[in-house]
C-alpha positions, 0 to 999 in steps of 0.5 A: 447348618448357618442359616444366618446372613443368607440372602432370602429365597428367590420368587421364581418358584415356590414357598416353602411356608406356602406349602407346609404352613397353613394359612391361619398360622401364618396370618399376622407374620412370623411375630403372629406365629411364634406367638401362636406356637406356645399354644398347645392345642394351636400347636398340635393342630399345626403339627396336623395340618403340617402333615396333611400338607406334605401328604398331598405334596408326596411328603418331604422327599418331594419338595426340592429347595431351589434357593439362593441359600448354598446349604439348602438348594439342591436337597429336599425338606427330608435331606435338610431334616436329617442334617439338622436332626429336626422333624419337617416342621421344626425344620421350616420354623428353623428356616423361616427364623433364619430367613424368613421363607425360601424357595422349593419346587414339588418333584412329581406332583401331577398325574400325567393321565390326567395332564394328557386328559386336560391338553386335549381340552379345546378351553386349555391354554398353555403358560408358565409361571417359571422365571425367565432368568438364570441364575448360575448355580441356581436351582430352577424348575426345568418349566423355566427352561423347557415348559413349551418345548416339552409339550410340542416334543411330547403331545404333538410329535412323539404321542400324536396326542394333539395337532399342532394347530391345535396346540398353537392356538392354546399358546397364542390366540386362546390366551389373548383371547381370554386375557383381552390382550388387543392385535396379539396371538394371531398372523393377521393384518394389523397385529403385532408381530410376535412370531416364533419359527421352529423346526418341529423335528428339532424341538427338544427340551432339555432341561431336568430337574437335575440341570434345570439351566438348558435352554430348548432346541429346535427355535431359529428365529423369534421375532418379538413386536416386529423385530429379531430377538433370536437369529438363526438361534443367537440371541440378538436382543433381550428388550424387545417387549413390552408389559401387557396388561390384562383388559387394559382397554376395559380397566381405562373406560372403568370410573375411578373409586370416588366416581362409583362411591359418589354414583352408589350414594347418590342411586340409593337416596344420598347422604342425607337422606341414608343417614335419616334411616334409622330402622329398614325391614324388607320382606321378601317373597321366594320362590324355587324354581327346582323345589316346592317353595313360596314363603315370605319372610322377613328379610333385613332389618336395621335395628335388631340385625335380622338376617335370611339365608337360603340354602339350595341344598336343603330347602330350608330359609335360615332366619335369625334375630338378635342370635336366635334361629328359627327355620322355615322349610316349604313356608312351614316352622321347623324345631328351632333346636335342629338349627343349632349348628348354625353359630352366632359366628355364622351369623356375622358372616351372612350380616357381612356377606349378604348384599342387603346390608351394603346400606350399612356401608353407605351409611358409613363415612369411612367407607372405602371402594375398592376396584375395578375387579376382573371377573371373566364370565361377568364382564358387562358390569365394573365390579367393585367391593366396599370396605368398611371397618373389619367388614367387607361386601362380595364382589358388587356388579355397579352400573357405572351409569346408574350406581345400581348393584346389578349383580353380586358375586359369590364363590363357586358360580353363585350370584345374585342378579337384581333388576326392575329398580324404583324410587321410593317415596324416602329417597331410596331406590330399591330393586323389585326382583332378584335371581339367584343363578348358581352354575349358569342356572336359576336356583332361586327367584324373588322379589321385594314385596314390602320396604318399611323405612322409619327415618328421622321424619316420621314412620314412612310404611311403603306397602306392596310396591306393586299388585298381587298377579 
C-alpha cells in the first residue's frame, strides 16, 4: 500500500494519533517522536498505552478510516494492519510518516442504556461535531447526516422516551442559553427567526456508517435569520447564516491584556514598589470547616522557596523549603520520612500552580496575559492567565475594576476564593480571608495573619494585620 502523495486526512472527524498515541509521545511533533522511539523503555511504554487506547475504543476493528486517502477510508486499523502485514502501532507510525495524520470514526463506541439515561436529562443538550459538508466518495460519520433526525425518529417517536417539547427545547433554547447566544433559540418577539418546520411522522434518518451521505427526511422548510434555506424540501440558499460567537456580548466589555497587566501591577504595589521586594513570607491561619484543624503555618516565601499545600482528602498540610518535607496533620508534626512521595517535581508544580506566587510573575518584565477565559459557573469575574517563562498561573478571576485576583480556578471544581483586601504599609495590597470551595462547598477557610516584606528600604515587619477574636 503508497501512502505517499495523499492528500492529508480531512478534519471533519477524528484523529487516528488522537486515538492511538498518547499525548506525551506526541508532544514536540512527529521529529519529538521519532526521536523518542529509539528508546527502549519509551518504546515499550508506548506500545503499552497504544494498547490501552484501542481497548477502550473496542480495538482495532472499531476504528473505521474516513480519510481523503482512497487506500485507507473505508476499512479499519485491523483491515489496514493485515495489508501491511504490521502490528496496529507500526501501522499508525507508517501512517503518520507518509502523511502525518488521517482521519477515522470509532464504530460502536457508546452504551445506548446510557445515551437513554442522559437525553432524559433536563441539563442535556443536543449538538454534532460532524461536518456539514459531502464530499463524493468520501467516508463521514452518519451524525454528519442524521445526528438530530435520528433522535426525534428514535426518543420521541418510536421509544416515547422523551417529548417533544422537551427535546426542542435541548436543541434550540438550552444551547443559547448556555453558550450566551442573544435573540436566538426561541419563537418570540424580537429574536431571530431561525425555524425548522417538520412532519414528525416523516422524520427519518437515513444515513449509516456504510452510506453515511443521506440527507434526513421528514424537514419541509427551514428558515435561517428570517429568510427560506430549504423550500418544500429543495434547497433554496446555502449562505444564509452567520458566525455566532460565544459570550460575544461579555468578551467585547472584557479590558484588553495590557489593561489588566497594568490593573494587576498597579493593585499589588506597582513596579517599582514589586521590584523593591526581595524577600516576602506570609503565614496563614486554617481552618476546616469538615475535620478537626487550626494551625498556623508559614506560607510563602520568596528567598527559600517555601511552599504549603492542603490536601482535603487526608487532613494533612504539605509544607516544603528548599525540597525538604515536613507534614502537619491537626497542627501536630508527623514523621518527615511518611512524606517521601511527595517529589521535588511536586514541588515545582505547587510553586507553579499556587496563586501566591503570581508575585513571581508581576515581578517579571516578560510577563504576558492571557485572555479573556470562558468559565460558565464563574461568570461575574474576567479570567485571565499570566504567562511567565516556562511557567504558567491557574485560571485568575481579576476584578477588571480593582486588578484584585478574587478567585482562582483549579480542575475538578476546586477554587480559591479571596476577599477583604487592604493596603499595606509597602505598597502592597494583600487579601485578609480566603475560602477554598470544591464542589460548590466550603472545604477549607483561612486567612492572612501576618505579611513580613524586606525591601530595598529596610526590613518592614507588618504584624497581625487585625486583632485575635
Amino acid at each position: 500500500m503508497c501512502l505517499k502523495k495523499c492528500p492529508a486526512g480531512v478534519d471533519h472527524n477524528s484523529s487516528l494519533l488522537a486515538y492511538t498515541i498518547p499525548d506525551w509521545a506526541l508532544a514536540g511533533g512527529m521529529t519529538s517522536l521519532l526521536e523518542r522511539l529509539q528508546s527502549k523503555n519509551l518504546l515499550n511504554r508506548l506500545h503499552s498505552e497504544h494498547r490501552q487506547m484501542l481497548d477502550i475504543r473496542g480495538g482495532p476493528e472499531k476504528l473505521l478510516f474516513t480519510d481523503n486517502n482512497k487506500d485507507l477510508n473505508g476499512k479499519t486499523l485491523a483491515q489496514v494492519s493485515k495489508e501491511l502485514n504490521l502490528t496496529s502501532l507500526d501501522t499508525v507510525l507508517h501512517i503518520a510518516k507518509e502523511q502525518r495524520d488521517a482521519s477515522v470514526m470509532n464504530l460502536e463506541l457508546y452504551d445506548m442504556d446510557n445515551i437513554r439515561l442522559l437525553a432524559t436529562q433536563e441539563w442535556m443538550m443536543t449538538s454534532s461535531d460532524g461536518g456539514s459538508h459531502a464530499v463524493p466518495g468520501q467516508r463521514a460519520h452518519p451524525r454528519t447526516f442524521g445526528a438530530f433526525a435520528k433522535k426525534i425518529r428514535q426518543f420521541v417517536v418510536d421509544e416515547s422516551l422523551i417529548s417533544l417539547s422537551f427535546l426542542i427545547r435541548g436543541m434550540t433554547a438550552l444551547p443559547a442559553s448556555f453558550l450566551g447566544i442573544q435573540d436566538r433559540g426561541r419563537l418570540a418577539p424580537g429574536y431571530y427567526a431561525d425555524i425548522a418546520i417538520f412532519d414528525l411522522d416523516q422524520v427519518n434518518d437515513r444515513a449509516t456508517y456504510e452510506d453515511p451521505q443521506q440527507f434526513a427526511e421528514g424537514f419541509i422548510h427551514v428558515l435561517v435569520n428570517g429568510e427560506l434555506a430549504l423550500y418544500h424540501g429543495e434547497i433554496k440558499s446555502t449562505d444564509l447564516g452567520q458566525v455566532l460567537l460565544r459570550h460575544q456580548p461579555l468578551v467585547n466589555e472584557m479590558p484588553t491584556a495590557l489593561q489588566v497587566k497594568e490593573s494587576l501591577l498597579g493593585a499589588f504595589g506597582g513596579k517599582d514598589s514589586l521590584h523593591k521586594i526581595e524577600s516576602l513570607t506570609s503565614t496563614i491561619e486554617l481552618s476546616s470547616e469538615s475535620k478537626p484543624l487550626r494551625t498556623k503555618i508559614q506560607y510563602l516565601n520568596f528567598l527559600n522557596e517555601s511552599i504549603a499545600e492542603y490536601s482535603d482528602r487526608e487532613n494533612v498540610i504539605h509544607f516544603g523549603v528548599e525540597g525538604q518535607y515536613e507534614l502537619f496533620q491537626g497542627g501536630n508534626s508527623i514523621d518527615p520520612e511518611s512524606a517521601a512521595y511527595i517529589s521535588l517535581n511536586k514541588k515545582d508544580n505547587l510553586l507553579q500552580g499556587l496563586w501566591l506566587n503570581f508575585l513571581y510573575f508581576l515581578r517579571d518584565p516578560s510577563m504576558e496575559v492571557q485572555g479573556p477565559f470562558d468559565v460558565p459557573e464563574h461568570r461575574n469575574e474576567s479570567w485571565w492567565k499570566l504567562v511567565s517563562g516556562g511557567r504558567i498561573t491557574p485560571l485568575l478571576g481579576i476584578d477588571p475594576d480593582t486588578g484584585y485576583i478574587r478567585k482562582v480556578l483549579y480542575k475538578n471544581g476546586v477554587y480559591v476564593e479571596e476577599f477583604d483586601y487592604r493596603r499595606v504599609e509597602s505598597g502592597v495590597v494583600w487579601p485578609h480571608q480566603f475560602k477554598v470551595i470544591n464542589n460548590g462547598k466550603v472545604s477549607l477557610s483561612g486567612r492572612y495573619s501576618t505579611l513580613k516584606i524586606n525591601s530595598g528600604s529596610g526590613l518592614v515587619v507588618l504584624p497581625s494585620w487585625f486583632p485575635e477574636n
